[in-house]
C-alpha beads as a LAMMPS data file, in Angstrom:
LAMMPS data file: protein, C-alpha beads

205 atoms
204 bonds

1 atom types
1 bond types

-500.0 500.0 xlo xhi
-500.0 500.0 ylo yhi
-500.0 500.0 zlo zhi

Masses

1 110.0

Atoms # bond

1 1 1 19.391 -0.888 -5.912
2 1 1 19.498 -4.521 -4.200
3 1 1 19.337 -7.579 -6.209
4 1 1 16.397 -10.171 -4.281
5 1 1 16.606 -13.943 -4.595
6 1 1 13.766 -15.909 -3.513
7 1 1 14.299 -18.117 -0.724
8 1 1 11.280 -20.860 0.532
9 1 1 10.174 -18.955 2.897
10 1 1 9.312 -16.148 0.627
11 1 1 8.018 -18.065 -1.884
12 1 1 5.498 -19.320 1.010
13 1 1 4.538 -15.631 1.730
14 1 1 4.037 -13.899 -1.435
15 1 1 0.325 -13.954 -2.668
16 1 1 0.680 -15.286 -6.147
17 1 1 -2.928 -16.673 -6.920
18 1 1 -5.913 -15.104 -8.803
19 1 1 -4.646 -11.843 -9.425
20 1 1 -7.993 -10.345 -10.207
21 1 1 -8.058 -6.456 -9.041
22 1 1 -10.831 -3.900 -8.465
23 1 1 -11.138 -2.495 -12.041
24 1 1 -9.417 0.791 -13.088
25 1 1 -12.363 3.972 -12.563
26 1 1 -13.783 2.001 -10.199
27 1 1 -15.027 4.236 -7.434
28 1 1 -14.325 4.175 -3.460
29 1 1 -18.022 3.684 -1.827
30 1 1 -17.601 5.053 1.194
31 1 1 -14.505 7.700 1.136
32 1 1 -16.022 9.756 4.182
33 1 1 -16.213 7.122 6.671
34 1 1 -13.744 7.682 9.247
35 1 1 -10.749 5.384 10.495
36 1 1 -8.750 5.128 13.526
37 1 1 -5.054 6.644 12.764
38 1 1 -2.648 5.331 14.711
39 1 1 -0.242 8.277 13.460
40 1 1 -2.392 11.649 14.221
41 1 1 -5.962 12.144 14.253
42 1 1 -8.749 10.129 12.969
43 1 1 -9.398 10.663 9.109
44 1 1 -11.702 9.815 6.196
45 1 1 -10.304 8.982 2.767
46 1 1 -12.256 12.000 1.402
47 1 1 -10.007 14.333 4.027
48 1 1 -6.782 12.880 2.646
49 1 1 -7.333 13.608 -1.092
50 1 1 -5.621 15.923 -2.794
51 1 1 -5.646 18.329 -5.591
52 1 1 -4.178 15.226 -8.024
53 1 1 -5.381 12.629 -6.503
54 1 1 -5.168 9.838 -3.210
55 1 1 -2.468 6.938 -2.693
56 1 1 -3.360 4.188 -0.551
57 1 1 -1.169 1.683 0.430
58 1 1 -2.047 -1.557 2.767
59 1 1 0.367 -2.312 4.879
60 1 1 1.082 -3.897 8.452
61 1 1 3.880 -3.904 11.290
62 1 1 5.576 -7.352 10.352
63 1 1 5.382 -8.839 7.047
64 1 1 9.521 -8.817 5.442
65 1 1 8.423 -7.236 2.270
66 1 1 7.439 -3.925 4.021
67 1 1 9.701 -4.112 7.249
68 1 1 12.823 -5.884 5.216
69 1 1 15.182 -8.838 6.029
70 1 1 18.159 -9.791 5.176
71 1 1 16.904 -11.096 2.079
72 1 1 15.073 -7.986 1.119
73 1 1 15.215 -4.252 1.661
74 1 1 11.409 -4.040 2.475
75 1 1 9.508 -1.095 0.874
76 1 1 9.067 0.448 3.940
77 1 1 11.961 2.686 3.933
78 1 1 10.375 3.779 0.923
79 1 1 7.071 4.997 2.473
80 1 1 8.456 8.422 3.823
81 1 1 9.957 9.514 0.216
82 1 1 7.235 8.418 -1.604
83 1 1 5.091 10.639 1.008
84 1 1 7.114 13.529 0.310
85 1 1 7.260 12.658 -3.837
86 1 1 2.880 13.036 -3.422
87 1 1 2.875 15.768 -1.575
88 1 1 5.123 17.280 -4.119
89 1 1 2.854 16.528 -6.712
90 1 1 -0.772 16.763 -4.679
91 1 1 -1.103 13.345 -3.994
92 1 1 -2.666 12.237 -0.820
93 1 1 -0.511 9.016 0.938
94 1 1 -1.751 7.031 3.765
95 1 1 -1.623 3.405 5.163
96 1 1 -3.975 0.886 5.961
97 1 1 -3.659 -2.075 7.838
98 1 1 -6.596 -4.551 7.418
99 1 1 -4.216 -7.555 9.138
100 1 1 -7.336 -8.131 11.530
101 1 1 -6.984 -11.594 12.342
102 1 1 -3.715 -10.077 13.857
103 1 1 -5.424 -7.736 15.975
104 1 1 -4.972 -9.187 19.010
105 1 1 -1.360 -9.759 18.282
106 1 1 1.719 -8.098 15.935
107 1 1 -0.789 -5.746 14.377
108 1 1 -3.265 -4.548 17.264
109 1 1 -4.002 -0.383 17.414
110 1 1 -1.764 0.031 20.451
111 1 1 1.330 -1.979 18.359
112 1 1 0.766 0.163 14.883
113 1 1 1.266 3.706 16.793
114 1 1 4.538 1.834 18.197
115 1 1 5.447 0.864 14.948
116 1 1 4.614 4.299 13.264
117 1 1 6.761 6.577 15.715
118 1 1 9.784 4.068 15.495
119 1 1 9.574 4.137 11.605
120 1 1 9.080 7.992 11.892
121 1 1 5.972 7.754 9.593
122 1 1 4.840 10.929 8.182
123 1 1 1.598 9.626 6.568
124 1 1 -1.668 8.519 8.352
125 1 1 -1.764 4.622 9.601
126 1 1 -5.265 3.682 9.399
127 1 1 -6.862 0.787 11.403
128 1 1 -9.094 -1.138 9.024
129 1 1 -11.343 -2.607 11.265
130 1 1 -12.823 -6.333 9.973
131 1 1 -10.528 -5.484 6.879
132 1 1 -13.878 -3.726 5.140
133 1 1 -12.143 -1.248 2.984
134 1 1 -9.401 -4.317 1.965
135 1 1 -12.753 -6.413 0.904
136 1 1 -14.046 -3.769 -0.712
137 1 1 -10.913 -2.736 -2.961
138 1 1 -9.905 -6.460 -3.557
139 1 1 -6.734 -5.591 -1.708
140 1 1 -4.422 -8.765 -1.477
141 1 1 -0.725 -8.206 0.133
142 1 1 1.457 -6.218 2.215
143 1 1 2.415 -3.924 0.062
144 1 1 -0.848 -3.371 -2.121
145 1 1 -1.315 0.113 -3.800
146 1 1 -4.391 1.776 -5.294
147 1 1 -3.724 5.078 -6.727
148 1 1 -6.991 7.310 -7.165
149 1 1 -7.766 10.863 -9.045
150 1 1 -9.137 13.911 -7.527
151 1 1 -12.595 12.434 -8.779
152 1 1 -11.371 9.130 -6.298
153 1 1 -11.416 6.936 -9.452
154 1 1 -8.694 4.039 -9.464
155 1 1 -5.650 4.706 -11.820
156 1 1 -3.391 2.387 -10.787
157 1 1 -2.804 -0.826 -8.464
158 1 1 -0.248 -2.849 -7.683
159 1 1 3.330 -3.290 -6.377
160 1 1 5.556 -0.203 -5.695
161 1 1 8.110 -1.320 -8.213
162 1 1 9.834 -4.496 -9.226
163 1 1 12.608 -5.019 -6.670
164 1 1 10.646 -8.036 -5.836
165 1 1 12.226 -10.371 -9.054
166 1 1 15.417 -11.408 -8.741
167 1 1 15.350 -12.060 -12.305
168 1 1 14.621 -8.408 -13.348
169 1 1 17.110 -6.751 -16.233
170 1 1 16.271 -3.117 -14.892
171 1 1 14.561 -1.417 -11.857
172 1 1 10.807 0.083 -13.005
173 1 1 9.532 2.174 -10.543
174 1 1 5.658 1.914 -11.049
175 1 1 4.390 3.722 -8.313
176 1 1 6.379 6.583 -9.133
177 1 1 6.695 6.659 -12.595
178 1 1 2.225 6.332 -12.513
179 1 1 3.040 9.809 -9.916
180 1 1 4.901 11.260 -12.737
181 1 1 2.500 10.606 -15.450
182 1 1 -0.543 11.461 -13.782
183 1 1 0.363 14.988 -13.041
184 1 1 1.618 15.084 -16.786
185 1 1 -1.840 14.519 -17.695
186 1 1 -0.182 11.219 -19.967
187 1 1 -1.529 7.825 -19.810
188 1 1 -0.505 5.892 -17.053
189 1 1 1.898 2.254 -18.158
190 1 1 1.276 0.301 -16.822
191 1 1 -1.670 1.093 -15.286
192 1 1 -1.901 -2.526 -12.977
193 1 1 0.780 -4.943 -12.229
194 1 1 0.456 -7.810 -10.015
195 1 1 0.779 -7.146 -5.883
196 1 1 3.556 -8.519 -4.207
197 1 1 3.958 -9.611 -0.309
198 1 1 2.726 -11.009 2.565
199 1 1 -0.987 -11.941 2.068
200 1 1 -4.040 -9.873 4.384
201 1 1 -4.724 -11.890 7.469
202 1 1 -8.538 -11.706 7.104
203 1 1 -10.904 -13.359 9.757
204 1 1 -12.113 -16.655 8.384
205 1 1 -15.993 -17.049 8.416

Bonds

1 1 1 2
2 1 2 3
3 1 3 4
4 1 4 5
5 1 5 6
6 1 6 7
7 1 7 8
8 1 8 9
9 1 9 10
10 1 10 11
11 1 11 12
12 1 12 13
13 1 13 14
14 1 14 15
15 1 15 16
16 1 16 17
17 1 17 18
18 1 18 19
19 1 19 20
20 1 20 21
21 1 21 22
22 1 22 23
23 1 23 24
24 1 24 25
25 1 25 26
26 1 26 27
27 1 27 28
28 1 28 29
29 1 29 30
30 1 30 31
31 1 31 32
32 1 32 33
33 1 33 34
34 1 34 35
35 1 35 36
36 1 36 37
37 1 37 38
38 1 38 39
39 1 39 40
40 1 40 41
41 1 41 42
42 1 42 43
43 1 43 44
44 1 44 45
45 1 45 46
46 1 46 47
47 1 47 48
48 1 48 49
49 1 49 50
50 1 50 51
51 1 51 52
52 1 52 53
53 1 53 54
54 1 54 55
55 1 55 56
56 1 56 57
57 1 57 58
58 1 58 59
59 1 59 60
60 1 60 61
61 1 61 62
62 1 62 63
63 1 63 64
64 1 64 65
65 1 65 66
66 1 66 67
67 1 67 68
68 1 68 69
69 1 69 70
70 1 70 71
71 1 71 72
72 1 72 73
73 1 73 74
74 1 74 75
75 1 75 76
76 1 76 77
77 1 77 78
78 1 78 79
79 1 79 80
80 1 80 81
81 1 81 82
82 1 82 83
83 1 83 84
84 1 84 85
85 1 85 86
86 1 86 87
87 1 87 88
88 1 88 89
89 1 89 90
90 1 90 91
91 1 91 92
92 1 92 93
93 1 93 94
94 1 94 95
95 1 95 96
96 1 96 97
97 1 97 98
98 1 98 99
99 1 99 100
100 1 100 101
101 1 101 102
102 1 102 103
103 1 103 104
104 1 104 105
105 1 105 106
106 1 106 107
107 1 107 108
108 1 108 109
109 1 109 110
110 1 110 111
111 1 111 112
112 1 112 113
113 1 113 114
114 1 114 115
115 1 115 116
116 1 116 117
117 1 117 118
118 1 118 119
119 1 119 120
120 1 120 121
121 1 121 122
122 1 122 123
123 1 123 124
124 1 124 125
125 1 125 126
126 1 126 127
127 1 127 128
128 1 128 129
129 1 129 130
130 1 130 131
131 1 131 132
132 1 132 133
133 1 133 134
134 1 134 135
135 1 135 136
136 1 136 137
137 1 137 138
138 1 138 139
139 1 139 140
140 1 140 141
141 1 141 142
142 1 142 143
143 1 143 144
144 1 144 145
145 1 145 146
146 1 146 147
147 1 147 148
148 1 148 149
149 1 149 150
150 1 150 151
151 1 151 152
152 1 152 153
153 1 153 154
154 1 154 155
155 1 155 156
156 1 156 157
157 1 157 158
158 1 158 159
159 1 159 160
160 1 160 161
161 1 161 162
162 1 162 163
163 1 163 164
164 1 164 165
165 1 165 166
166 1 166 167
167 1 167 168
168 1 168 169
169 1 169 170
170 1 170 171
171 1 171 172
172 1 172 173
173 1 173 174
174 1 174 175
175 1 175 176
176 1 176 177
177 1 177 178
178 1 178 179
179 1 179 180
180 1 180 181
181 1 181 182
182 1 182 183
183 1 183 184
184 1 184 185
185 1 185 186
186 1 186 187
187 1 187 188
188 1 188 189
189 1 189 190
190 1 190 191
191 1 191 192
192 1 192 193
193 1 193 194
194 1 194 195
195 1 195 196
196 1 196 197
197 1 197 198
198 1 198 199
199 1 199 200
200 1 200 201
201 1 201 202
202 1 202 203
203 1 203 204
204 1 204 205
């Protein structure tokens, strides 16, 4: 597993502020409204569940800490294993990018279904338009993960593991190791840990 460093410029691009989340159990308000998918056919939230649960992650086509440099790996190449380790389990996985002040730029529709097929995505990319469903879930960074239950009740959210600290003593894998406890029916630890990456580019008022 890579050892990160910071360097300036990521220390200018990680969101590291108020790290207030949407609570654990909170519920999604509107899980059948449909979103454009620039990876297959337009989908609802509710149609993505599955038997154990729904993993969202927000996400976009340039930030460093999903698409890597050569400073860090970028969780990206994780997205496509961690599809297959949900589906394993009867997890829903999808992406969401709520980037929309980017819209016209690096992260319009046309752009995200270029980025999907190069990156071989096997999950649904889901447009976000005016970033309402990152408002509503509180959603901070590119990577940010909310993991729901079958009941679409938040379990877990946060950063897909720790690769992020250079000063780490181990690896924890908290994305997967919440996978591996939920299905267990054990308590999920730790059930929030503090996002990591590139901040949403919201629309100012």
């Amino acid at each position: 597993m890579f050892k990160v460093f910071f360097y300036p410029l990521f220390v200018l691009l990680i969101l590291n502020c108020s790290w207030a989340q949407t609570p654990l159990g909170s519920l999604l308000k509107d899980p059948k409204k449909l979103y454009k998918n620039a990876n297959g056919p337009n989908t609802s939230l509710i149609q993505e569940v599955k038997k154990n649960g729904l993993i969202v992650v927000f996400s976009c086509n340039t930030c460093p800490f999903v698409v890597g440099s050569k400073h860090f790996p970028g969780w990206e190449k994780q997205y496509n294993e961690l599809y297959d380790t949900s589906m394993k389990n009867k997890i829903g996985f999808l992406l969401v990018n709520s980037n929309e002040a980017k819209r016209g730029g690096d992260d319009a529709f046309d752009k995200m279904e270029t980025h999907a097929k190069k990156n071989k995505y096997k999950m649904a990319y889901l447009l976000d338009e005016n970033s309402s469903l990152a408002n509503e879930l509180l959603a901070k960074t590119t990577p940010h993960v909310f993991f729901y239950n079958a009941q679409l009740e938040l379990i877990y959210s946060g950063s897909i593991d720790n690769i992020w600290d250079g000063k780490r003593k181990k690896e924890q894998y908290y994305l997967k190791d919440a996978i591996r406890s939920h299905v267990s029916s054990k308590k999920i630890k730790p059930n929030a840990t503090p996002p990591k990456g590139c901040s949403i580019k919201r629309i100012k008022p």
